[in-house]
C-alpha positions in Angstrom: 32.5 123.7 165.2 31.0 126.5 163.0 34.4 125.7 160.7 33.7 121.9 160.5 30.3 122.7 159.7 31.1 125.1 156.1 33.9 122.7 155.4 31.5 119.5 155.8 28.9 121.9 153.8 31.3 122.9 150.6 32.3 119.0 150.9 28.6 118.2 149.8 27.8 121.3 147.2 31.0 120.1 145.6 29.6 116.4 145.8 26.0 117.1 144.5 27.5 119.6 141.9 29.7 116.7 140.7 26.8 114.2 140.1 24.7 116.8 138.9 27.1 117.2 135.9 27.9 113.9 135.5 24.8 112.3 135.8 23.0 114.7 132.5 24.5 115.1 129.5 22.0 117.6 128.1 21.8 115.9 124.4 18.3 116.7 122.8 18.8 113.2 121.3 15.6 114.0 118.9 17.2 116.6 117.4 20.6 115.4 117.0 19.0 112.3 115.1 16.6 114.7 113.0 19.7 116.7 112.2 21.6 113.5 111.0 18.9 112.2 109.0 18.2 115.4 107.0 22.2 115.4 106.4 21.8 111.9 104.6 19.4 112.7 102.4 22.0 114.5 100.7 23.9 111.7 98.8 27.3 114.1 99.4 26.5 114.0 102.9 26.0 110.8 103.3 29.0 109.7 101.1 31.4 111.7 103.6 29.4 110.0 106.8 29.4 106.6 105.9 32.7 106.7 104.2 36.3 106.3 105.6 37.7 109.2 103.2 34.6 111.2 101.9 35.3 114.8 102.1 32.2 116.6 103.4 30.6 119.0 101.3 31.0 121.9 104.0 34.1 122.4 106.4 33.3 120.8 109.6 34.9 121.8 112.8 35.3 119.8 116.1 36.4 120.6 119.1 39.6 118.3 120.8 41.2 117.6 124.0 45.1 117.1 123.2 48.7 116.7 124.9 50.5 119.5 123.5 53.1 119.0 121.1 56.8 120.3 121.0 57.1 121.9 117.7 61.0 123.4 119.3 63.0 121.3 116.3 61.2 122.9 113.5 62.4 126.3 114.6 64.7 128.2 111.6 63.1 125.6 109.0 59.7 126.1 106.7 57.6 124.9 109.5 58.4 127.5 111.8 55.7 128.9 113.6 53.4 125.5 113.5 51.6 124.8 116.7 49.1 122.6 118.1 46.1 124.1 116.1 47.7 124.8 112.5 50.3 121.9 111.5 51.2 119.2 108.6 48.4 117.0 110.4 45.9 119.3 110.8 46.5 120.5 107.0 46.8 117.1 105.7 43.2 116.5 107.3 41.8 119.4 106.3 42.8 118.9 102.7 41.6 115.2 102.5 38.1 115.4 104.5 37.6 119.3 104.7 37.8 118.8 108.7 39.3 121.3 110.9 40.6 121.4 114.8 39.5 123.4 117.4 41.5 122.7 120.6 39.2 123.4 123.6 42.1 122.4 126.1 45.7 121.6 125.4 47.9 120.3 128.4 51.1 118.5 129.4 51.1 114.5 129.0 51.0 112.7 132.6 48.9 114.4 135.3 48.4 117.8 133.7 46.1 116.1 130.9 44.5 113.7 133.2 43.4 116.6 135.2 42.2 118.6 132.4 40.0 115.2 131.4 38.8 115.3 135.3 37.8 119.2 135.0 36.1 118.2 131.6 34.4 115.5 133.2 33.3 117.1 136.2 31.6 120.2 133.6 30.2 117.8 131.6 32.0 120.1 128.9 33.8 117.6 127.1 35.6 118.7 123.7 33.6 116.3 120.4 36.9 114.1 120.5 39.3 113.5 123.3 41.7 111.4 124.5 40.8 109.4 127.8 44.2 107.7 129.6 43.1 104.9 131.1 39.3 102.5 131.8 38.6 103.8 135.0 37.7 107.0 133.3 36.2 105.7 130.3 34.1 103.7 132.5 33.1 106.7 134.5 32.7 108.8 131.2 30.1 105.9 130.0 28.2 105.4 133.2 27.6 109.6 133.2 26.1 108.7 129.5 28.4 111.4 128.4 30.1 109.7 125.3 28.6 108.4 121.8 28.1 104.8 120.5 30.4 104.1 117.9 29.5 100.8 116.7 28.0 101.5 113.5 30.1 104.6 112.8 32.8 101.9 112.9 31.2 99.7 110.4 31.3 102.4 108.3 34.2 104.3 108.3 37.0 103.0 110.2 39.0 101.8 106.6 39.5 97.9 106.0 43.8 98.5 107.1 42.1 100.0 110.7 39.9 96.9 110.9 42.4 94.3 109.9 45.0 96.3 112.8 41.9 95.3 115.2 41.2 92.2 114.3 45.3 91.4 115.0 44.5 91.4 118.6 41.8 88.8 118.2 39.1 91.0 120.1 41.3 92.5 122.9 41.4 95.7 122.4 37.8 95.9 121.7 36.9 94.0 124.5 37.8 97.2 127.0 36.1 99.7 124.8 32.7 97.7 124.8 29.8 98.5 127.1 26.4 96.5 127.2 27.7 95.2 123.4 28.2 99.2 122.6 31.5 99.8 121.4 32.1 103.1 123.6 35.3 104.2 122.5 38.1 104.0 119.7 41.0 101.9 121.9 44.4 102.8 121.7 46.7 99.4 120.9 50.0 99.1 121.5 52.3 96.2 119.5 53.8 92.9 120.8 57.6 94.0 122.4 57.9 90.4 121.5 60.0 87.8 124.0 63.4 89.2 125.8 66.4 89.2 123.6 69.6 88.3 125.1 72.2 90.4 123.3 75.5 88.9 123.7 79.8 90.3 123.0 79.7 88.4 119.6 83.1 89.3 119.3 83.8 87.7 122.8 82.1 84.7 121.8 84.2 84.0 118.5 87.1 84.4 120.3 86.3 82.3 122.6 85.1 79.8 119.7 81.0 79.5 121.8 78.4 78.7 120.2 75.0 80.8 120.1 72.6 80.0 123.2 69.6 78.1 122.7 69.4 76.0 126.8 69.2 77.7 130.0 72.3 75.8 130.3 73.8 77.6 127.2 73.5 80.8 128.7 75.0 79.8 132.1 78.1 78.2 130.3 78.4 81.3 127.7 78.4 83.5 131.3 81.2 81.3 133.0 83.3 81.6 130.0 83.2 85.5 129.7 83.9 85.4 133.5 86.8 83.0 133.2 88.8 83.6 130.1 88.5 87.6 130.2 87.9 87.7 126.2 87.4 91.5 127.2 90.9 91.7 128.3 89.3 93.6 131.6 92.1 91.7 134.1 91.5 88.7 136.3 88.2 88.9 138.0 87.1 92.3 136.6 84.6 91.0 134.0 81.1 91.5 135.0 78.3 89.2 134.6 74.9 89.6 133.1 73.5 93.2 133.5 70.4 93.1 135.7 67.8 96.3 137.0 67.1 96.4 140.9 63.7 95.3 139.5 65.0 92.0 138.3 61.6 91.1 136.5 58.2 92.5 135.0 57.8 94.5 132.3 56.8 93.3 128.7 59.9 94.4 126.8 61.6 95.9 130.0 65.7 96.2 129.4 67.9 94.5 131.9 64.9 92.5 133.0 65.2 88.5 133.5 61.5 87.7 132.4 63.0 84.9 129.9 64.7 82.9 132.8 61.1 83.1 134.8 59.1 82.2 132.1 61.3 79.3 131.5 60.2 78.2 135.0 56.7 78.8 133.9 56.7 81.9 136.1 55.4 85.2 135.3 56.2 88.0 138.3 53.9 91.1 138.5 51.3 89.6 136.1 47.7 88.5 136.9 46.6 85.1 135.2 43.8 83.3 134.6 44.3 79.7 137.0 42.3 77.7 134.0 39.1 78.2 135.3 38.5 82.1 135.3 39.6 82.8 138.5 42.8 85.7 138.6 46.3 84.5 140.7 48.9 86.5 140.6 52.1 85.2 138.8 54.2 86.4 141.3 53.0 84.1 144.1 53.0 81.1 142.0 55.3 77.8 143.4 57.0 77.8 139.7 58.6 81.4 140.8 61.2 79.4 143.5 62.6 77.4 140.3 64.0 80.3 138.7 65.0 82.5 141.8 67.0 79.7 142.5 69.0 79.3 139.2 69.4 83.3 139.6 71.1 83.4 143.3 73.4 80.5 142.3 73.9 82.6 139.1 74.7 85.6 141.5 76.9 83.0 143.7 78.9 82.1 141.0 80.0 86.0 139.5 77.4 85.2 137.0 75.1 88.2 137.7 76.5 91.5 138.3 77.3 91.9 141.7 76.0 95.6 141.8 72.5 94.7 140.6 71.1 96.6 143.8 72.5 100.0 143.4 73.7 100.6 139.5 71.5 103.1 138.2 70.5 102.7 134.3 73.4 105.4 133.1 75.7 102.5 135.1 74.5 99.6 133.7 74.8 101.0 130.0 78.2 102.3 130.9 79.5 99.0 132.2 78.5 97.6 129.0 79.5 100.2 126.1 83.2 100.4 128.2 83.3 96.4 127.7 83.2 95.7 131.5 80.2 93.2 130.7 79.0 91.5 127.6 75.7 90.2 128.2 72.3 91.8 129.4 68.5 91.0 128.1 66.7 93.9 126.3 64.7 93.8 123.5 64.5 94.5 119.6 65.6 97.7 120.5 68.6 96.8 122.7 70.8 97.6 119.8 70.3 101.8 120.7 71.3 100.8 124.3 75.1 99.8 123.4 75.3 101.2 120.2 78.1 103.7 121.8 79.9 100.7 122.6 81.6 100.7 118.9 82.7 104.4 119.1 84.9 102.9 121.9 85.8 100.5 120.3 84.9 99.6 116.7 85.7 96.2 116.7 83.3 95.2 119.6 80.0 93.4 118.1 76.8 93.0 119.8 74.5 90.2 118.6 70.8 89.6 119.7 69.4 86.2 120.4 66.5 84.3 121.3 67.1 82.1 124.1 66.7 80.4 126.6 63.8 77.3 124.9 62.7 74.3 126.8 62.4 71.3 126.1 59.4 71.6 123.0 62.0 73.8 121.3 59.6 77.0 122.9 60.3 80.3 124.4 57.4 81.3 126.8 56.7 85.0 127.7 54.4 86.7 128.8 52.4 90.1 127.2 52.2 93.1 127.9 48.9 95.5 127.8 47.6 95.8 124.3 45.7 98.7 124.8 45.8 101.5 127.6 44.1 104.6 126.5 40.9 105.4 124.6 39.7 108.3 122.4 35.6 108.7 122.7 33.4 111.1 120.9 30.7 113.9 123.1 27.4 112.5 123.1 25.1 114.8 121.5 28.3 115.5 118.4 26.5 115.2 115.1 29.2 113.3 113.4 30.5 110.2 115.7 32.0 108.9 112.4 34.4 111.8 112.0 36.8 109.8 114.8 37.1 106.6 112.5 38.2 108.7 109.7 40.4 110.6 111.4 42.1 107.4 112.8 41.8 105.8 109.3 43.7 109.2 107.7 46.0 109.1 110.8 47.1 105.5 110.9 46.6 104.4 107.4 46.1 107.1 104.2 48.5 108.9 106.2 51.0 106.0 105.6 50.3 104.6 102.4 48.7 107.4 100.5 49.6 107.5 97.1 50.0 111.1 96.6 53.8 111.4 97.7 53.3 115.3 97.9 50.1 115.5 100.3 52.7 113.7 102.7 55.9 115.5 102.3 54.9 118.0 105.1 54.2 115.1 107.6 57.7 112.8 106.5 59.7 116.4 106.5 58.4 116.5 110.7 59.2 112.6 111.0 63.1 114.0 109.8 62.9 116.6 112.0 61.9 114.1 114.8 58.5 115.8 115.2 55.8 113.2 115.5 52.8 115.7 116.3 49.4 114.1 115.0 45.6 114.7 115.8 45.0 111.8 117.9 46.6 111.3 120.7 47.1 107.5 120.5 48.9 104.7 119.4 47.7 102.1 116.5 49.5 99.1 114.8 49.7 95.5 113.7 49.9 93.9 116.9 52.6 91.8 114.9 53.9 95.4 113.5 57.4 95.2 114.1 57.9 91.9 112.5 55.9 93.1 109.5 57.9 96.4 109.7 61.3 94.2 109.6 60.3 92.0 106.9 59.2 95.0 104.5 62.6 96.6 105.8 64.9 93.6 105.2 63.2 92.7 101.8 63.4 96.6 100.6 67.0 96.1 101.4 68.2 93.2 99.7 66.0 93.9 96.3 66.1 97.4 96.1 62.5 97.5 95.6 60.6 99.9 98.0 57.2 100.3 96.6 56.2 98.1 99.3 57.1 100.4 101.9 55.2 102.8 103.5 55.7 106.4 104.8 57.1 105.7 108.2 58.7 102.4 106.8 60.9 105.1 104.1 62.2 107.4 106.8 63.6 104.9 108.5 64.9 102.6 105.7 67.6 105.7 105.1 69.0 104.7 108.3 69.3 101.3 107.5 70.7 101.9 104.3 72.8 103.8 105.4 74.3 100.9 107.5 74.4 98.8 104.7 76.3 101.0 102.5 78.7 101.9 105.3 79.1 98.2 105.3 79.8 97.3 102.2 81.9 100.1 101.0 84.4 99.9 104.1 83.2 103.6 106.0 83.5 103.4 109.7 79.6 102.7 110.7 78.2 105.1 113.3 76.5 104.1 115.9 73.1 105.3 114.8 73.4 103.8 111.8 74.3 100.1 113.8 71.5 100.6 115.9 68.8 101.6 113.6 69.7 98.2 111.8 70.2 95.7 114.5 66.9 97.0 115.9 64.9 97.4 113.1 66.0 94.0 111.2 68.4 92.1 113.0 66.7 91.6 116.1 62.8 91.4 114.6 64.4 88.8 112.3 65.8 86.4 114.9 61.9 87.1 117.0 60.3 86.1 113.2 61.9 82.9 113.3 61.9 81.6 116.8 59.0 79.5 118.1 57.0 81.6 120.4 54.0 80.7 123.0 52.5 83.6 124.6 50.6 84.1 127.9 48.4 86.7 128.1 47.9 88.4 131.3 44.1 89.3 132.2 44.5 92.8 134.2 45.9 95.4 133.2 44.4 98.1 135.8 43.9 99.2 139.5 41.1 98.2 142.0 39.9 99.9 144.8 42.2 97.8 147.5 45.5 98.6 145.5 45.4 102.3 145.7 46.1 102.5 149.3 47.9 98.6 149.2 49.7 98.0 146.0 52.5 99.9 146.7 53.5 98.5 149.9 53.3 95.1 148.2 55.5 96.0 145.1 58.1 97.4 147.5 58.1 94.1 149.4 58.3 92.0 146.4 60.7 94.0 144.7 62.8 93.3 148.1 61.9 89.6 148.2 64.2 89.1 144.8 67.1 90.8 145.6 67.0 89.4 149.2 66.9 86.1 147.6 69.2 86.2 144.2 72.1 88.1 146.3 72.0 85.7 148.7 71.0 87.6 151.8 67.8 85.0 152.1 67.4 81.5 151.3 65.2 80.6 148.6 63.0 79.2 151.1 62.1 83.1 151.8 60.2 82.7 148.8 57.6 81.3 151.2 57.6 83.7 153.7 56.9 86.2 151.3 54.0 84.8 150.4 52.2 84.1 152.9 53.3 87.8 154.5 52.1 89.1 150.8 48.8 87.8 151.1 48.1 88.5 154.8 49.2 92.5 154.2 46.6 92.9 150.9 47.7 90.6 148.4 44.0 88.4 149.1 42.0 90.7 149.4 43.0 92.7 146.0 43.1 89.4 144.6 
């Protein structure tokens, strides 16, 4: 009893000492605003705090909360010995806006930085900038009154380039960083995948004198024939048919996924959609679902779908296709890098991408993926709130496009070396990046002309180039050089001219009811597909599941 008793007893000094810190953030808000306006009565002040790239007058230096970085590759070249607190970023920074780093944690991605956040939280000793890896904590952060408005800070230095990325995603990025009309946080973003691409043995097909895909019946007939007539030369009844993952369906941009054929349907498993009147359903549940499971099982019937779709692994899946076992799987624009080994064994095979299948109004449907999932927020009570915009703006635009060549050698060299170590831990981009990426790529190519590419755009041009020249002068093409051009121009360039109607999922996150539920529910759907394509359940288990999937959590987490 006395035991209980000092366990139940820590369990509440714990609790209180949690909500303590949490609940103050110990900002003298009177003196933090005195301190700001005595800085902007000094016109080189205020130039560096309402600017995107003023250089303050003095150094300034600001803690962060960052994954750390592997700096291995640079070892025995001129960068050896960088780290996390001294590096081409944190120079490049320094240089531009007299800013410098102090790391006040540095952990592992994944649970390791969560935690660390959680210990920050918990102190209320929050570094002046860190990264925050999903809403939930945001939220929390906000609710504590721990983090800084950023609203006009925005206005007045995130550069016009940051803005217009923003503005690309129509207000949904912004939407999740926005509290009582405060914009709370800077929001990660994270570009369209685009639609599935069905990449297809364009060797197989010639032979076999097919035409490219465009109908759901295309595709089915394009299958039979690479069953059939062995164009592989495999031996009767040896060719595969279409690669497919255990989990069938998803993932925005998920290889060996069959979201085109569901979407086709009008289906859209795993995502939660708004019915037309703002009320959430969940895709998976839907009646239009039964359409397409039952084109896949009479797909699977018929030696169209591999019959080992339960128990390859992903090694097995690219295997069967680089030997030549199968030619046809759906990826996305970077399927190329998932067969390129497929012309070391044999140079003659060719893998081409393509949009299919489209319904009736000449459309492909798909469905989006999250366009933003983590957040980077300033310490309430930090004097300059503004310095995150700049940082962002040096980051994901001067830091591209600067003119100075030389102030961004150091950062290209690291992008050869395959070291992509940066301030900010996020992601920003054109939410229609890789199709602006591709065109830049493609024109840059065929004129010659690469002033209009950027910094990230030159380092990987070489390996397209590199392609082409392989190409036209008759070398044997690797296959890094075929993948870095079928996915960074081949593929974008047949997404760039398809006709494309998004739906936008509405929830992104976790509730309270799916902690303990969800996965019990993902297992059973997950099972509910393969039950049903490989024939061991009638479609009419479609129903079943549903009415099982709401029962066991599914209504009440909707």
């Amino acid at each position: 009893m006395k035991r209980r008793f000092v366990i139940m007893l820590l369990t509440l000094t714990m609790t209180s000492t949690y909500l303590v810190g949490c609940n103050k953030s110990g900002v003298n808000e009177e003196e933090v605003k005195a301190n700001i306006e005595a800085k902007m009565e000094d016109p080189a002040w205020k130039e560096a705090m309402t600017t995107p790239y003023g250089a303050y007058p003095e150094t300034i230096t600001y803690t962060l909360g960052k994954t750390a970085q592997n700096y291995e590759p640079l070892k025995e070249t001129e960068y050896e010995g960088d780290n996390d607190s001294n590096n081409a970023w944190t120079r490049y920074i320094n240089k531009k806006i007299n800013a410098k780093n102090e790391n006040l944690f540095e952990a592992n991605s994944g649970e390791d930085y969560a935690q660390k956040v959680s210990m920050a939280i918990v102190s209320s000793e929050i570094p002046d900038i860190m990264s925050v890896p999903d809403y939930e904590t945001l939220k929390q952060l906000y609710e504590n009154d721990l983090i800084a408005d950023l609203t006009e800070s925005y206005e007045n230095c995130a550069s016009d380039v940051i803005k217009d990325i923003y503005n690309s995603y129509n207000g949904r990025v912004f939407d999740k960083a926005t509290f009582d009309g405060k914009l709370m946080a800077a929001p990660s973003t994270q570009y369209s995948h685009g639609p599935g691409i069905l990449w297809l043995r364009q060797d197989w097909m010639d032979k076999l004198g097919l035409e490219p895909p465009k109908t759901l019946e295309d595709i089915e007939y394009i299958l039979q024939e690479f069953k059939d007539k062995d164009p592989g030369g495999n031996g009767p009844g040896k060719t595969e048919g279409l690669i497919v993952a255990p989990e069938v369906a998803g993932q925005s941009g998920g290889s060996y996924q069959v979201n085109n054929i569901f979407a086709y349907f009008g289906a859209y498993p795993y995502q939660w959609l708004d019915d037309g009147t703002g009320k959430a359903i969940y895709g998976s549940i839907q009646p239009e679902m039964k359409e397409a499971l039952t084109v896949l099982a009479d797909w699977y019937k018929k030696g169209l779908i591999d019959k080992q779709i339960a128990v390859r692994t992903y090694d097995d899946r690219k295997a069967i296709l680089t030997s030549g076992k199968s030619g046809a799987f759906f990826g996305n624009w970077w399927g190329g890098w998932e067969v390129n080994e497929t012309t070391s064994l044999n140079p003659e095979a060719k893998w081409v991408p393509y949009i299919a299948p489209f319904d009736k109004n000449g459309e492909l449907k798909m469905f989006t993926g999250n366009p933003n999932s983590s957040y980077i927020v300033v310490r309430k009570g930090f004097e300059h709130p503004e310095l995150v915009w700049k940082l962002i703006s040096l980051q994901f635009d001067l830091g591209d496009n600067d003119k100075n060549k030389e102030d961004l050698k150091e950062i290209s060299d690291y992008q050869r070396y395959n070291v992509y170590g940066s301030i900010l831990e996020m992601g920003l981009g054109y939410y229609d990046g890789l199709i602006r990426q591709s065109t830049r790529m493609k024109e840059a190519l065929e004129t010659g002309d690469l002033s209009n590419l950027n910094r990230t755009d030159e380092v990987l041009f070489e390996g397209c180039k590199a392609y082409v020249d392989s190409l036209e002068s008759g070398k044997q093409i690797t296959p890094v050089e075929w993948a870095n051009y079928m996915s960074l121009v081949e593929a974008p360039n047949a997404v760039s001219q398809a006709k494309i109607k998004e739906i936008n999922p509405i929830f992104f996150g976790n509730t309270p009811s799916m902690t303990l539920k969800w996965p019990t529910l993902s297992k059973m759907e997950q099972e509910m597909y393969l039950k049903i394509i490989t024939g061991e359940k009638p479609v009419d288990y479609f129903d079943e599941f549903v009415e099982t999937w709401k029962k066991t959590g599914g209504d009440e987490i909707t």
